[in-house]
ChimeraX commands (.cxc) that place a marker at each C-alpha (Angstrom):
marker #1 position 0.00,0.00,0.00 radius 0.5
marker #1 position 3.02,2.32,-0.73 radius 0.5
marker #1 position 2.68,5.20,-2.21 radius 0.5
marker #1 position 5.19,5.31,-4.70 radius 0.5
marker #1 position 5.43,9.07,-4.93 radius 0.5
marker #1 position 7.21,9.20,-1.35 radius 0.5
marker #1 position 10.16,6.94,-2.33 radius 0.5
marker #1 position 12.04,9.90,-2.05 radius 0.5
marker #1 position 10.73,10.99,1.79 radius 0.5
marker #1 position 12.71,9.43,5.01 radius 0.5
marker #1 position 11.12,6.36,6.22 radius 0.5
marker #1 position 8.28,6.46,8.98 radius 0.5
marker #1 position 10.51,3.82,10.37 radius 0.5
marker #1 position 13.43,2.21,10.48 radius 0.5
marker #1 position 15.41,-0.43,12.17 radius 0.5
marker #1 position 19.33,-0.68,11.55 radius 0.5
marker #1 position 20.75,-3.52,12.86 radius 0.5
marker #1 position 18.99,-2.96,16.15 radius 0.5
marker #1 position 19.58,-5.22,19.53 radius 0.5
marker #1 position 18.61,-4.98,23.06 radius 0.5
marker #1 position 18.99,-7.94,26.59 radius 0.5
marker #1 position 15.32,-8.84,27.88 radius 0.5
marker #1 position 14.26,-5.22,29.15 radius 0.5
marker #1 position 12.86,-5.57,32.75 radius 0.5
marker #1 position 8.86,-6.38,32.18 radius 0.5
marker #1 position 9.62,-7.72,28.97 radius 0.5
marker #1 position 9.06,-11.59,27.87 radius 0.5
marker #1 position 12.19,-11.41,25.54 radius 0.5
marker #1 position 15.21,-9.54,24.13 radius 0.5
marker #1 position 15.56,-8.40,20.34 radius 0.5
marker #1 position 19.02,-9.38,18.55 radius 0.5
marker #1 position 19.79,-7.79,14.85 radius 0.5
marker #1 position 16.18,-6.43,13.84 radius 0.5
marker #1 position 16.14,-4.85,10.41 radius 0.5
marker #1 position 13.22,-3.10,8.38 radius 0.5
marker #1 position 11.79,0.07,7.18 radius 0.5
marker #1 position 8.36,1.27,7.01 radius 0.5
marker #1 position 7.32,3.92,4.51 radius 0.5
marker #1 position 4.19,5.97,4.49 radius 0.5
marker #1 position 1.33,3.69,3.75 radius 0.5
marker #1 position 3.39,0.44,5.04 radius 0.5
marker #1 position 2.37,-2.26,7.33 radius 0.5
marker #1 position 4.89,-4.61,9.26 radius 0.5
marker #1 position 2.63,-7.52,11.06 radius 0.5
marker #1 position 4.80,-9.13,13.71 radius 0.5
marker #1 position 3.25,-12.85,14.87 radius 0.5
marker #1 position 4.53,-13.27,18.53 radius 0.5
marker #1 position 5.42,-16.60,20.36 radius 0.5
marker #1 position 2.36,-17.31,22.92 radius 0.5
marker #1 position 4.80,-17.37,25.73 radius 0.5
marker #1 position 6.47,-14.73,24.97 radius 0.5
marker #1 position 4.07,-11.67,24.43 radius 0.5
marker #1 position 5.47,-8.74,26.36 radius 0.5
marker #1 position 7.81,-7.21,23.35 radius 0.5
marker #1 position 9.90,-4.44,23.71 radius 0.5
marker #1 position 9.23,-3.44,19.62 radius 0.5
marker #1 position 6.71,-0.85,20.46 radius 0.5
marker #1 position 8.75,0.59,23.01 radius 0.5
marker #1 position 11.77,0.63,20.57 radius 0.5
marker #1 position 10.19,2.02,17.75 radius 0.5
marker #1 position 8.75,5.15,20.01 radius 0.5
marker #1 position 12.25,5.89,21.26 radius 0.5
marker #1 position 10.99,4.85,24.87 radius 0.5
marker #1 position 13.43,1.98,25.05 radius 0.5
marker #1 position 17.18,2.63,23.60 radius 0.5
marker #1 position 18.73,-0.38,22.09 radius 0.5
marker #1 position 22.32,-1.45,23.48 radius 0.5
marker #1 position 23.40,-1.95,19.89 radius 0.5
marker #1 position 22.00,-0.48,16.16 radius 0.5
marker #1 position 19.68,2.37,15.70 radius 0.5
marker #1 position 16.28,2.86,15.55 radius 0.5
marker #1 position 14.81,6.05,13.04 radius 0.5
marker #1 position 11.97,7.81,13.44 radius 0.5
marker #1 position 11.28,10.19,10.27 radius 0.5
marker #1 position 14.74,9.84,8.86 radius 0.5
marker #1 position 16.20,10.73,12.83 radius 0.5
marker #1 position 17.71,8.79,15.49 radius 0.5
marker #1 position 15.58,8.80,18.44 radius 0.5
marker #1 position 18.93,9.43,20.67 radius 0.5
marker #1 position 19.83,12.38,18.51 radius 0.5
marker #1 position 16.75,14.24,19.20 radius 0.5
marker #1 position 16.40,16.66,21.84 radius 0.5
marker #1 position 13.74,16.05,25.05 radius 0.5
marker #1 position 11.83,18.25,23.25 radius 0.5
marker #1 position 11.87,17.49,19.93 radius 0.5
marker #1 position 11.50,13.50,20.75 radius 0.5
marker #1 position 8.27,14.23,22.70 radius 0.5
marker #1 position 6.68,16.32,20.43 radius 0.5
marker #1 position 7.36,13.39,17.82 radius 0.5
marker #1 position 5.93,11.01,20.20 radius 0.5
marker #1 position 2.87,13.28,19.80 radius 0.5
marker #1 position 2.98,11.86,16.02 radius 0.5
marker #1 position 2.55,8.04,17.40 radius 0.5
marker #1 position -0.92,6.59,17.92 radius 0.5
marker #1 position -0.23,3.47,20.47 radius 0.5
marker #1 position -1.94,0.25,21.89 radius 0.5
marker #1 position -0.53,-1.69,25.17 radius 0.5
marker #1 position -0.01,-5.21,26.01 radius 0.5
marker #1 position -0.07,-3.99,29.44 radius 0.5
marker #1 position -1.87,-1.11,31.76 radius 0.5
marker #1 position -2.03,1.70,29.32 radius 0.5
marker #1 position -4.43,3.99,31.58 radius 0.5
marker #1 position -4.16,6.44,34.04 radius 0.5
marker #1 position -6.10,5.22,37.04 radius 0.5
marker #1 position -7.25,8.26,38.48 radius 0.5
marker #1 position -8.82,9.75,34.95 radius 0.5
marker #1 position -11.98,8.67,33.44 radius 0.5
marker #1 position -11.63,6.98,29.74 radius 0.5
marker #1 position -12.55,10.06,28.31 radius 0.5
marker #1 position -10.19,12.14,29.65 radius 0.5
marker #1 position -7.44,9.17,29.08 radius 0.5
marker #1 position -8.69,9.46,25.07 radius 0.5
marker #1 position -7.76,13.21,24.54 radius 0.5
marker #1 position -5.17,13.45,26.86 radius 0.5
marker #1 position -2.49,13.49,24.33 radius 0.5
marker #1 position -3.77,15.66,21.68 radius 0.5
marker #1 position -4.49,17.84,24.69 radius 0.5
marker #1 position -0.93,18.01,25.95 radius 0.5
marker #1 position 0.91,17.47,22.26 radius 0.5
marker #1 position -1.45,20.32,20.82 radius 0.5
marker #1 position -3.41,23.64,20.63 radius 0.5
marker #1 position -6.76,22.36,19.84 radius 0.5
marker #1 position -9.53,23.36,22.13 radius 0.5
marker #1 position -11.12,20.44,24.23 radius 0.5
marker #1 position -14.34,20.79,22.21 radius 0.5
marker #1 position -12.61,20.05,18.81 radius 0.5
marker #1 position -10.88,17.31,20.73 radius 0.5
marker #1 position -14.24,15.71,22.54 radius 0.5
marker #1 position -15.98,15.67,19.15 radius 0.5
marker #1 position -13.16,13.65,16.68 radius 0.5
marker #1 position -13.20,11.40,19.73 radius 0.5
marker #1 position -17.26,10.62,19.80 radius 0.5
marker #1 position -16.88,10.26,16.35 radius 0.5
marker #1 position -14.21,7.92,16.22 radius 0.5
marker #1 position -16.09,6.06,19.28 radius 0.5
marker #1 position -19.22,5.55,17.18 radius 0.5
marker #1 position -16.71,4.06,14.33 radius 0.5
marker #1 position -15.67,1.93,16.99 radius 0.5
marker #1 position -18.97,0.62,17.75 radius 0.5
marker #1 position -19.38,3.18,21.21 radius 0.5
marker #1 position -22.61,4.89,21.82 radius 0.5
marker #1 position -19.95,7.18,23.41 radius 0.5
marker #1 position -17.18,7.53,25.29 radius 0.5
marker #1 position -17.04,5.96,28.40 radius 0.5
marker #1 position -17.13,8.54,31.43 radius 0.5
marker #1 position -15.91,5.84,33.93 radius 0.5
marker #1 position -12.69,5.07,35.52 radius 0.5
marker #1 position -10.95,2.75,33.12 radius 0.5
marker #1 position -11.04,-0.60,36.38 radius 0.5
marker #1 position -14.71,0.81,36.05 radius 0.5
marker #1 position -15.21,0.07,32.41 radius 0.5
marker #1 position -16.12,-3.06,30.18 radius 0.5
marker #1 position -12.79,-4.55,28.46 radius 0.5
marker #1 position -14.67,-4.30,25.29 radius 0.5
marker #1 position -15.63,-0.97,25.54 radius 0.5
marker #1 position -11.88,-0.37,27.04 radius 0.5
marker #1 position -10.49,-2.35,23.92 radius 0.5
marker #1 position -12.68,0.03,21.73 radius 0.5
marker #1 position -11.25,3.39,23.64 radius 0.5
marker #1 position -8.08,2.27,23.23 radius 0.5
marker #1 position -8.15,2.09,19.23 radius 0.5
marker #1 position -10.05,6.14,19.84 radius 0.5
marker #1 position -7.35,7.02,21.57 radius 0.5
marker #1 position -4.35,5.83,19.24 radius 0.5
marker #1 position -6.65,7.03,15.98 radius 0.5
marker #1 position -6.53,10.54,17.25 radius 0.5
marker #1 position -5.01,13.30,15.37 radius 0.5
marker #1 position -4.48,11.58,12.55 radius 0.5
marker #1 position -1.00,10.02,13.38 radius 0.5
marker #1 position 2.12,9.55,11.38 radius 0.5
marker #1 position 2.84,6.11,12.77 radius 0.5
marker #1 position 0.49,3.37,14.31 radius 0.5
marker #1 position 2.51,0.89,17.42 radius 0.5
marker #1 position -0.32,-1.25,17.93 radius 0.5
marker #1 position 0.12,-4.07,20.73 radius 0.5
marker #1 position -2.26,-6.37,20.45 radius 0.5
marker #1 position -5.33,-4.13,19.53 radius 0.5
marker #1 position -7.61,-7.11,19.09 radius 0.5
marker #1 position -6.94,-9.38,22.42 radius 0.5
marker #1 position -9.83,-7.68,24.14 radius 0.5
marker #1 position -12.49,-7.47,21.06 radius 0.5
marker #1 position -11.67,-10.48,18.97 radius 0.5
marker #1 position -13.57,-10.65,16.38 radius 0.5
marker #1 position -16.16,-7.86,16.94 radius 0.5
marker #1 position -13.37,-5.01,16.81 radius 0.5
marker #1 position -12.21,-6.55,13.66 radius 0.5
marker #1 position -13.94,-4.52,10.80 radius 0.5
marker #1 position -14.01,-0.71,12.37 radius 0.5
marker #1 position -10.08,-1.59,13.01 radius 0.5
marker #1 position -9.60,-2.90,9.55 radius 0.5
marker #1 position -11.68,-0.23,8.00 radius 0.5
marker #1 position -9.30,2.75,9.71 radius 0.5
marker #1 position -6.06,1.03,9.22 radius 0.5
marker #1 position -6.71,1.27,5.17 radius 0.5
marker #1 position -7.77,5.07,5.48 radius 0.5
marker #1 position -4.33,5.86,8.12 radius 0.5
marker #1 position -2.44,3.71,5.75 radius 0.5
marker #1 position -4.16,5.35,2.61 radius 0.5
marker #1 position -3.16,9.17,4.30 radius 0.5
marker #1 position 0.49,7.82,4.42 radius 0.5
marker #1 position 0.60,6.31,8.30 radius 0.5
marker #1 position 2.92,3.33,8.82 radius 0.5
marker #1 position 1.58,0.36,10.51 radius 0.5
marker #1 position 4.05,-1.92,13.05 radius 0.5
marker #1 position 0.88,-4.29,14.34 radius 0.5
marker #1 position 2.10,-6.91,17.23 radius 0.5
marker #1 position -0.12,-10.02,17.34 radius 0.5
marker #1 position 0.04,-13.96,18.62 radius 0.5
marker #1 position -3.78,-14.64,16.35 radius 0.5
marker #1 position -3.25,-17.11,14.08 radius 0.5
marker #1 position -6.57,-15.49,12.50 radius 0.5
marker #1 position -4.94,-12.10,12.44 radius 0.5
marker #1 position -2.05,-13.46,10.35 radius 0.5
marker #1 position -4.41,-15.32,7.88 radius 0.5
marker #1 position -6.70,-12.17,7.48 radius 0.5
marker #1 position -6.32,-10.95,3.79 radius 0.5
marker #1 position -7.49,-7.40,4.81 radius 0.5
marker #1 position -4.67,-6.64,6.90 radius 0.5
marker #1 position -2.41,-6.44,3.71 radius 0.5
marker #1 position 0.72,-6.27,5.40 radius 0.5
marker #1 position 4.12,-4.96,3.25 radius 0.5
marker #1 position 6.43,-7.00,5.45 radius 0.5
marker #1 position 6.24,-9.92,7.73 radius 0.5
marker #1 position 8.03,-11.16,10.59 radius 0.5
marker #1 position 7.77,-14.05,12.92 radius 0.5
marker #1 position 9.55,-13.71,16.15 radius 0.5
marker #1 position 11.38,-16.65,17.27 radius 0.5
marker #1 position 13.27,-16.56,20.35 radius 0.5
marker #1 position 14.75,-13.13,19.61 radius 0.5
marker #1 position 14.62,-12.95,16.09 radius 0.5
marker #1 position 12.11,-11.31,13.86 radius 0.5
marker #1 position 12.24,-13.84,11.09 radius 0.5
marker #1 position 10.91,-12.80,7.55 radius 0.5
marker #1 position 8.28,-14.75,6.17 radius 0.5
marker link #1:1,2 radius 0.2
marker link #1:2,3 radius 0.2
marker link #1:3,4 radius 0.2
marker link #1:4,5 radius 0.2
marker link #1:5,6 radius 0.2
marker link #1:6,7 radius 0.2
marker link #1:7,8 radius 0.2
marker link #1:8,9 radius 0.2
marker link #1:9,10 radius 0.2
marker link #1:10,11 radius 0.2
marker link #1:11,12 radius 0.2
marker link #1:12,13 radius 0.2
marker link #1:13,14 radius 0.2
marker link #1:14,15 radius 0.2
marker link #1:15,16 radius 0.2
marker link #1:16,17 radius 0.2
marker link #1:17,18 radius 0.2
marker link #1:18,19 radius 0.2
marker link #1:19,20 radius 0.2
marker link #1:20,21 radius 0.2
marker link #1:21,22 radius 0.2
marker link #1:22,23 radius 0.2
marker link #1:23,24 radius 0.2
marker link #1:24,25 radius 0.2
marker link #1:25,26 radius 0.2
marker link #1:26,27 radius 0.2
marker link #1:27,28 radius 0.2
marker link #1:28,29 radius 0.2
marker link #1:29,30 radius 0.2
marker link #1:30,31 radius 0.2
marker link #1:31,32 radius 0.2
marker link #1:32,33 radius 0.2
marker link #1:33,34 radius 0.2
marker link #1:34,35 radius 0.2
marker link #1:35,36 radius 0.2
marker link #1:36,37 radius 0.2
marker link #1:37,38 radius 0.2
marker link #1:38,39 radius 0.2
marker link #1:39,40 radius 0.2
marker link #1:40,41 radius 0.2
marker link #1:41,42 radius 0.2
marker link #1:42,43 radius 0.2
marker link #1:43,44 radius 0.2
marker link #1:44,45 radius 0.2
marker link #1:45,46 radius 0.2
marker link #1:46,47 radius 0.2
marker link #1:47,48 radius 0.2
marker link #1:48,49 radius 0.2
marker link #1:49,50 radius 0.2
marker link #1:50,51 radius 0.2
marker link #1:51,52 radius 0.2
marker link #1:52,53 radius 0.2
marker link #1:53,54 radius 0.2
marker link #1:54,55 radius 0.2
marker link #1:55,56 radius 0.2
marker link #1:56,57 radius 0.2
marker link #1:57,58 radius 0.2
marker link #1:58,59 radius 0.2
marker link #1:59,60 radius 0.2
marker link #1:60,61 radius 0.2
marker link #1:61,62 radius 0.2
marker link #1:62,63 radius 0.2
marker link #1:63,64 radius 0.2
marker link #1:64,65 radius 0.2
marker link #1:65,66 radius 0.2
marker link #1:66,67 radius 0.2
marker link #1:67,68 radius 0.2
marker link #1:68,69 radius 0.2
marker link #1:69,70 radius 0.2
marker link #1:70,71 radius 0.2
marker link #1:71,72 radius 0.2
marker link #1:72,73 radius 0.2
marker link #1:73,74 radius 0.2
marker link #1:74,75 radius 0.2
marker link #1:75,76 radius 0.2
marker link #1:76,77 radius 0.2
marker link #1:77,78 radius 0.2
marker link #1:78,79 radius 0.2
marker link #1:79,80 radius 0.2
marker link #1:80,81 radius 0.2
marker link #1:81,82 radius 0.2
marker link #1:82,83 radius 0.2
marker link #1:83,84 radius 0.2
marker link #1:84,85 radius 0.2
marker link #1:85,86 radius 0.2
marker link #1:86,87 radius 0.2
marker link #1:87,88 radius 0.2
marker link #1:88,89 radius 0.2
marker link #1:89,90 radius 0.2
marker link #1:90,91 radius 0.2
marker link #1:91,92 radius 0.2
marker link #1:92,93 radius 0.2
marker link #1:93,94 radius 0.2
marker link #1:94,95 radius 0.2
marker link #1:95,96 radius 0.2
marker link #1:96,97 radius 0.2
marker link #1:97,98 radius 0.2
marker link #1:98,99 radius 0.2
marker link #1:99,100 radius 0.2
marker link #1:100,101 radius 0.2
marker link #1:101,102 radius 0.2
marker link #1:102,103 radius 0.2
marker link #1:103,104 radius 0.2
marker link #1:104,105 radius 0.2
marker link #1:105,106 radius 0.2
marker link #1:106,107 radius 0.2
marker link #1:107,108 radius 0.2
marker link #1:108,109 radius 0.2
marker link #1:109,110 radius 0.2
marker link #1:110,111 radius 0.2
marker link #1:111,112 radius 0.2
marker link #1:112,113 radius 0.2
marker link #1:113,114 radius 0.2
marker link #1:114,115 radius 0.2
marker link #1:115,116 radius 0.2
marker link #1:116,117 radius 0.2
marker link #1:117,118 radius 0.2
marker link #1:118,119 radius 0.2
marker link #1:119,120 radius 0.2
marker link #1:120,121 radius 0.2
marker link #1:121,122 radius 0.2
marker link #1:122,123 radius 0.2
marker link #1:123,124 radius 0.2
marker link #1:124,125 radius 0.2
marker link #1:125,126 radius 0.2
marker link #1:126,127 radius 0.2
marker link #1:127,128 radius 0.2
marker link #1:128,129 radius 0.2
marker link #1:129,130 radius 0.2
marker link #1:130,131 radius 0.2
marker link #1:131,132 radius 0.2
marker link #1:132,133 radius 0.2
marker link #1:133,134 radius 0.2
marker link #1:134,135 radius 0.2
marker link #1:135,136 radius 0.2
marker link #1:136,137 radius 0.2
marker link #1:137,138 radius 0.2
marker link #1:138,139 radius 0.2
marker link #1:139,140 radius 0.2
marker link #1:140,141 radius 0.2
marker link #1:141,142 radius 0.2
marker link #1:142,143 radius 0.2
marker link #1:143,144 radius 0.2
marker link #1:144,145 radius 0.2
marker link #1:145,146 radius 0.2
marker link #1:146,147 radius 0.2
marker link #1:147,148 radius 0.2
marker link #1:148,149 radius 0.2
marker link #1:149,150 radius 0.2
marker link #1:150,151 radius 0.2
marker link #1:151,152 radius 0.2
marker link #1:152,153 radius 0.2
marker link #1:153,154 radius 0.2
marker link #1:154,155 radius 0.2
marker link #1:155,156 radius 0.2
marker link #1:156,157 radius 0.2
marker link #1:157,158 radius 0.2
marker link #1:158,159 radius 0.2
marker link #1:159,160 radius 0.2
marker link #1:160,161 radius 0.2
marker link #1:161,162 radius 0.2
marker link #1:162,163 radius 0.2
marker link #1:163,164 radius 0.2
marker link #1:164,165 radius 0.2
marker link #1:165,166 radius 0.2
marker link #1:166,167 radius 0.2
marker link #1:167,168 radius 0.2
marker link #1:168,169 radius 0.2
marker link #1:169,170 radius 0.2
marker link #1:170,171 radius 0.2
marker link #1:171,172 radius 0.2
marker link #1:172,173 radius 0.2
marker link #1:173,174 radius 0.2
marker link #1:174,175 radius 0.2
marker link #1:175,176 radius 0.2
marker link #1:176,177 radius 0.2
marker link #1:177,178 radius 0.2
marker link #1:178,179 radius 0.2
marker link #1:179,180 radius 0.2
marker link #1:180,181 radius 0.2
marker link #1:181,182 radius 0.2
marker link #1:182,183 radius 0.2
marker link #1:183,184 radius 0.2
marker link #1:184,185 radius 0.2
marker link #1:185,186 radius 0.2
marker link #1:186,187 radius 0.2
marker link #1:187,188 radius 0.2
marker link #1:188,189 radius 0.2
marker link #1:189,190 radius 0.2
marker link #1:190,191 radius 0.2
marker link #1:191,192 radius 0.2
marker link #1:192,193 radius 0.2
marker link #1:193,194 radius 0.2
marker link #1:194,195 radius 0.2
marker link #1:195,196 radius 0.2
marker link #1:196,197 radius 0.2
marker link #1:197,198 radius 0.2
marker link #1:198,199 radius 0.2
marker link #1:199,200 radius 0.2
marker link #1:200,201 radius 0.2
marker link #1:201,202 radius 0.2
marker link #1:202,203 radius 0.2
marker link #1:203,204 radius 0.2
marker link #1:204,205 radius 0.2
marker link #1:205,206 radius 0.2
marker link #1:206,207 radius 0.2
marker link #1:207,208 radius 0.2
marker link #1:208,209 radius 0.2
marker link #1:209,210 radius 0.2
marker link #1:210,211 radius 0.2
marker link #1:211,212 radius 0.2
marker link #1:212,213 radius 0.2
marker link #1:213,214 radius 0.2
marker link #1:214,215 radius 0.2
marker link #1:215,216 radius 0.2
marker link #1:216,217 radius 0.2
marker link #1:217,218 radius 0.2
marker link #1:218,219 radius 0.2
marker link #1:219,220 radius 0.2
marker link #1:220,221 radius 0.2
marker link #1:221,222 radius 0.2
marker link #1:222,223 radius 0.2
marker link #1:223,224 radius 0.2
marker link #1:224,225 radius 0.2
marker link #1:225,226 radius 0.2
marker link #1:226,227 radius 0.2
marker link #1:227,228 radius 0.2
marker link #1:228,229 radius 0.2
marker link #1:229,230 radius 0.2
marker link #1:230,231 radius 0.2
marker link #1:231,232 radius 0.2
marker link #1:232,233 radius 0.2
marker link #1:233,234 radius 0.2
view
């Protein structure tokens, strides 16, 4: 899903050669990971069942810095960039987590814009209303006003894909977005990928589903199996 007229841009992302020991909280380490994602690309990553805590995501936000190779976001090293500069890119990233990705003492709501709020200018109004609408396209009557321990893992699986769909981002780290909804968040997450994929976002979608890696509307660019820790291409 490429679009050929930005061979000439810097990658979304890219990968050089990139290495890290088992993080703490992690199920595994990476060893020698190489690939680039350009506007419009999708990298699909099948994950080992016992071994689903990845540090990926974290990698390719520049949370995580890898003890050997480098990891690019928008043709720059995330350890070359400023505190600034790297969090105002990280305002670029829409992001699903394996783990607690919440903040316990916020309703959903306020979780869902609370990224765009700090990352941006727009007023809360602006912000409230792409994230009903999104909700709806999520299959929400509306955004749940509860504290997320409060809230239905469905509906919490739904808010999460709001959430990382706001402000139209540059690159999509999505952990898992279907282990909560399987199969009923299927076709509103299918049907935004293609439109964030078809506005140029890059896609780097973590999943253990064998039904995920069968499903021909995915369409990823590049594949990867991991095996121990090695993405393998397939």
């Amino acid at each position: 899903m490429s679009d050929p007229n930005t061979a000439d841009k810097p990658p979304v992302l890219a990968f050089e050669e990139v290495s890290i020991e088992m993080p703490q909280g992690f199920d595994h380490g990476i060893r020698g990971a190489s690939f680039v994602l350009r506007p419009g690309d999708c990298c699909l990553v099948r994950l080992e069942w016992e071994s689903l805590r990845s540090p990926l995501t974290d990698l390719a936000t520049g949370v995580l810095e890898p003890d050997k190779g480098i990891v690019k976001y928008g043709g720059t090293d995330w350890n070359r960039m400023g505190f600034s500069q790297a969090n105002r890119e990280r305002g670029r990233v829409g992001r699903t987590f394996e783990g607690i990705g919440w903040v316990a003492n916020l309703d959903v709501d306020e979780n869902v814009i609370l990224s765009e709020r700090h990352h941006t200018w727009r007023a809360d109004s602006e912000l409230l209303h792409e994230a009903e609408t999104l909700a709806r396209q999520f299959g929400l009557e509306s955004l749940p006003k509860t504290r997320p321990s409060q809230t239905k893992r469905l509906d919490l699986a739904r808010a999460s894909l709001v959430r990382a769909f706001m402000g139209s981002p540059t690159l999509l780290a999505l952990e898992r977005p279907e282990m909560s909804g399987y199969p009923e968040i299927m076709p509103p997450l299918l049907k935004q990928l293609a439109a964030a994929r078809q506005r140029g976002a890059a896609v780097l979608w973590l999943t253990n589903r064998p039904e995920i890696w069968q499903e021909a509307e995915v369409r990823p660019t590049i594949r990867f199996t991991m095996s121990g820790e090695t993405l393998v291409p397939v």
